[in-house]
N, C-alpha and C positions, 0 to 999 in steps of 0.2 A: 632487514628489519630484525630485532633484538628476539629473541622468544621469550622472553617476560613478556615484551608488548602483543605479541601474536597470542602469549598466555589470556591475559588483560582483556585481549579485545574480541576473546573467545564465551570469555566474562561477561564482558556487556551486550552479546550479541543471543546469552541466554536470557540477559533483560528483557530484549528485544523479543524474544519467542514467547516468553512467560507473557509481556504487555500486548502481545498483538493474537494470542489465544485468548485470553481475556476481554478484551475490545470484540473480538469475535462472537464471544459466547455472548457477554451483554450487551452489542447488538443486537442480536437472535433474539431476545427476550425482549428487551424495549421494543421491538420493530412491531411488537406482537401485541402492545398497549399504548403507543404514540406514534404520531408520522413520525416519519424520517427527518422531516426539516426540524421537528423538534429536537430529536436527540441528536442532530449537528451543533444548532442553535445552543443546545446546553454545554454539547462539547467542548466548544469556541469558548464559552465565556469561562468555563472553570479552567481551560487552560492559560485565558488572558490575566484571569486572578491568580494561577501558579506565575506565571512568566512577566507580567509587567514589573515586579520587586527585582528578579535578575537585570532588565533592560535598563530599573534606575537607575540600579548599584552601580554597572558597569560603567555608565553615563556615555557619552556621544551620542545621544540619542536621536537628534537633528541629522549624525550623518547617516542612521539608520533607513531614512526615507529617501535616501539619493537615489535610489534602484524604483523608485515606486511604481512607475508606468509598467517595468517588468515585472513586476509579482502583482501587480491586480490581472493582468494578462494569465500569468501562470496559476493564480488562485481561482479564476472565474472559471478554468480547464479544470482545475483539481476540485474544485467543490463538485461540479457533475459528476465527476468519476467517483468523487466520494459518497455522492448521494445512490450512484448505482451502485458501489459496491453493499452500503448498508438495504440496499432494497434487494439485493441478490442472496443476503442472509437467510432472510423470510421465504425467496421463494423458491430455493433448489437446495439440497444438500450441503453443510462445511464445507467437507470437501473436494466438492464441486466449485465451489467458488472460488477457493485457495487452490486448486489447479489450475483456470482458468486466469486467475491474476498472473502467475506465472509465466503465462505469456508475453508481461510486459519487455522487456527484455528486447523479445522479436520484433516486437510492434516497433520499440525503442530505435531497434537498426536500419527498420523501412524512414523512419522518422528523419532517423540521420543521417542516410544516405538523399534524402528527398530534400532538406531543408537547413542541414550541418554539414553537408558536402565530403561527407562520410562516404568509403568505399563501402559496396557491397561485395564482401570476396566471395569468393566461390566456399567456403567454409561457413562464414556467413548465411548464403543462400541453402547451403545444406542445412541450417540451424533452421531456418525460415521453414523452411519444407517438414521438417520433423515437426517442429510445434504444431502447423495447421493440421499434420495425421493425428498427433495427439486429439487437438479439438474435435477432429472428426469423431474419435474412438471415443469422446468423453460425449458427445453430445446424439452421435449415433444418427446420423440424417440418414432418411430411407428407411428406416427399423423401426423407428418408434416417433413420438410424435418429439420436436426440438421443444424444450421447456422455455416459454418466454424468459423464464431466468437465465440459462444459460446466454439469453444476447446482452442480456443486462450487465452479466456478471463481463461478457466480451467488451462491452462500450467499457466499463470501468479499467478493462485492461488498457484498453485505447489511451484513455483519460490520462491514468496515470502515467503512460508512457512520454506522453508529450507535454507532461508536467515533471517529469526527469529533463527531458529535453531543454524546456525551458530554465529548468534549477542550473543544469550544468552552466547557460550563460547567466545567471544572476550570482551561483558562487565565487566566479572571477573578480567581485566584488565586495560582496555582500559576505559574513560570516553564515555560519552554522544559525547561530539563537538567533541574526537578523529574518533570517530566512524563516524557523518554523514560527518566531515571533508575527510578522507580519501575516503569516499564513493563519492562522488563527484571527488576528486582528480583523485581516480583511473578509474574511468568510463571517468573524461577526455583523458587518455590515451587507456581505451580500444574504447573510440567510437571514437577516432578520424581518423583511416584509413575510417572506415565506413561512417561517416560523409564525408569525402575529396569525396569518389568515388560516392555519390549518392547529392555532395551539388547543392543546388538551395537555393537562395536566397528568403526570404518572402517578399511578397508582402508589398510595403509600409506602407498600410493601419494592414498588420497584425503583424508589430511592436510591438504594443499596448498586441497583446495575447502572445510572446515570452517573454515580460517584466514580463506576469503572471505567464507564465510557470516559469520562472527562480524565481520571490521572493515567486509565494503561492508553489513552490516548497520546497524552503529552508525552508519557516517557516512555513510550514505544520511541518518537522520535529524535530524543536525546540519545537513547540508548542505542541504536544507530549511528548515530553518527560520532557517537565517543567511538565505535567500534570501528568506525571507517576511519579516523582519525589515528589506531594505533594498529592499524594493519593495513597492507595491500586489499583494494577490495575483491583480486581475484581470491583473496584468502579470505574474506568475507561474506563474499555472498554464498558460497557454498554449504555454509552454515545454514543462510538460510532457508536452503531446501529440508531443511530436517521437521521442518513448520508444514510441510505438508502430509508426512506419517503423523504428526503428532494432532493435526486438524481430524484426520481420518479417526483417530482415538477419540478424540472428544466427543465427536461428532455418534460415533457407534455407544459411547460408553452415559451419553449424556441425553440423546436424543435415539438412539436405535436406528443411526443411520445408518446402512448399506453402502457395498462399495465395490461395485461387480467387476470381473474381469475387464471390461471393455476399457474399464474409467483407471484402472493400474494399471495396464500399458499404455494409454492416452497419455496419464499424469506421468507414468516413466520417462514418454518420449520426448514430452515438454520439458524435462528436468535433466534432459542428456542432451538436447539442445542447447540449452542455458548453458553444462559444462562444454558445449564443443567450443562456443564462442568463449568462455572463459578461460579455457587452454590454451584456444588461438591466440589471447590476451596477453598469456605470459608468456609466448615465444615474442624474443626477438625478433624485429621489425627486419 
């Protein structure tokens, strides 16, 4: 791989951090003046009104729907996990949440060892083992009382894992834009009953954060995958553990959250997990 391109897609993957702290933070705030099925509901459609004009241009539009059984599958997984993750805003700490996602990964490899016929190696199984100490350290059972958010924020991990699982067999087909196209698409139609029965309208003033939700939503996920597309993603993801200091920031500077001992070697061991398997990655098979 070139190092321009490693340059480039070091570039897009600070996209990726800027739009998905964003998305965080205006979460947080909407979650705090609308249900959650509302501010999916809004997400969806400003991103269908960004992304339907590329889908014209590009046109083959017809063969964009050959995949469809597999992404209303993979969309109906991902919107629960996306509904827990913006519920898990409101009820625990940033970065709490953004540790806890970072479990996907692990979830990821029980996933595909169970259902992609994936080995579990014994490096593997050591990653496995380290992330559940993590969650132990971040959620502290026996010590204190477990925050119904922290399981919320664990289902989301779930969620999302096996909404990877699923991406990885619709990408063998399906493009990039077909994929977050359709995902959006389809989540318009599944939140919109849910949205109708719970809508309330955002406050004037918080216009301003449904605008964030809706573009660092989109192009969080463009800007991923420009970056996965111009790098190995063992050189990829790595990046994205820098979104968990930077959550912790926000989080203290923005809201006066806390971030105790227990919960930085938790979120360490979850994030040395992620690199053991990722090193295993680049060694030769």
């Amino acid at each position: 791989m070139p190092q321009q391109s490693t340059g480039m897609a070091a570039i897009w993957m600070a996209g990726w951090l800027l739009n998905t702290l964003a998305l965080t933070v205006a979460g947080r705030e909407l979650g705090h003046d609308i249900p959650v099925f509302v501010i999916m509901i809004l997400r969806s459609v400003i991103a269908m009104i960004i992304l339907t004009p590329l889908i014209l241009y590009e046109g083959n539009v017809g063969q964009r729907f050959a995949n469809l059984r597999l992404n209303i599958i993979r969309n109906i997984v991902h919107y629960g996990a996306q509904y827990a993750w913006f519920s898990a805003l409101i009820l625990i700490p940033l970065a709490q949440v953004v540790s806890i996602e970072f479990t996907m990964p692990i979830w990821g490899a029980v996933i595909a060892a169970l259902f992609l016929s994936e080995k579990l190696t014994r490096f593997k199984l050591a990653a496995i083992a380290l992330g559940f100490i993590g969650i132990l350290m971040i959620v502290k059972p026996g010590t204190s009382f477990i925050d119904f958010g922290h399981v919320v924020a664990l289902l989301a991990a779930v969620g999302f894992a096996v909404s990877v699982a699923l991406t990885k067999v619709i990408t063998r087909k399906d493009t990039a834009l077909t994929v977050i196209f359709l995902m959006f698409a389809i989540q318009t139609v599944i939140g919109a009953v849910p949205a109708w029965l719970t809508w309330k309208w955002p406050a004037p003033e918080n216009w301003v954060w449904v605008a964030v939700v809706g573009l660092a939503g989109t192009f969080s996920h463009y800007c991923l995958s420009k970056a996965i597309s111009l790098a190995d993603i063992t050189i990829v993801t790595p990046m994205d553990f820098l979104r968990v200091p930077l959550t912790v920031l926000v989080g203290y500077w923005v809201y006066s959250e806390g971030f105790d001992l227990y919960s930085v070697i938790g979120t360490l061991l979850i994030l040395g997990a992620n690199m053991l398997n990722l090193l295993k990655a680049k060694q030769p098979a």
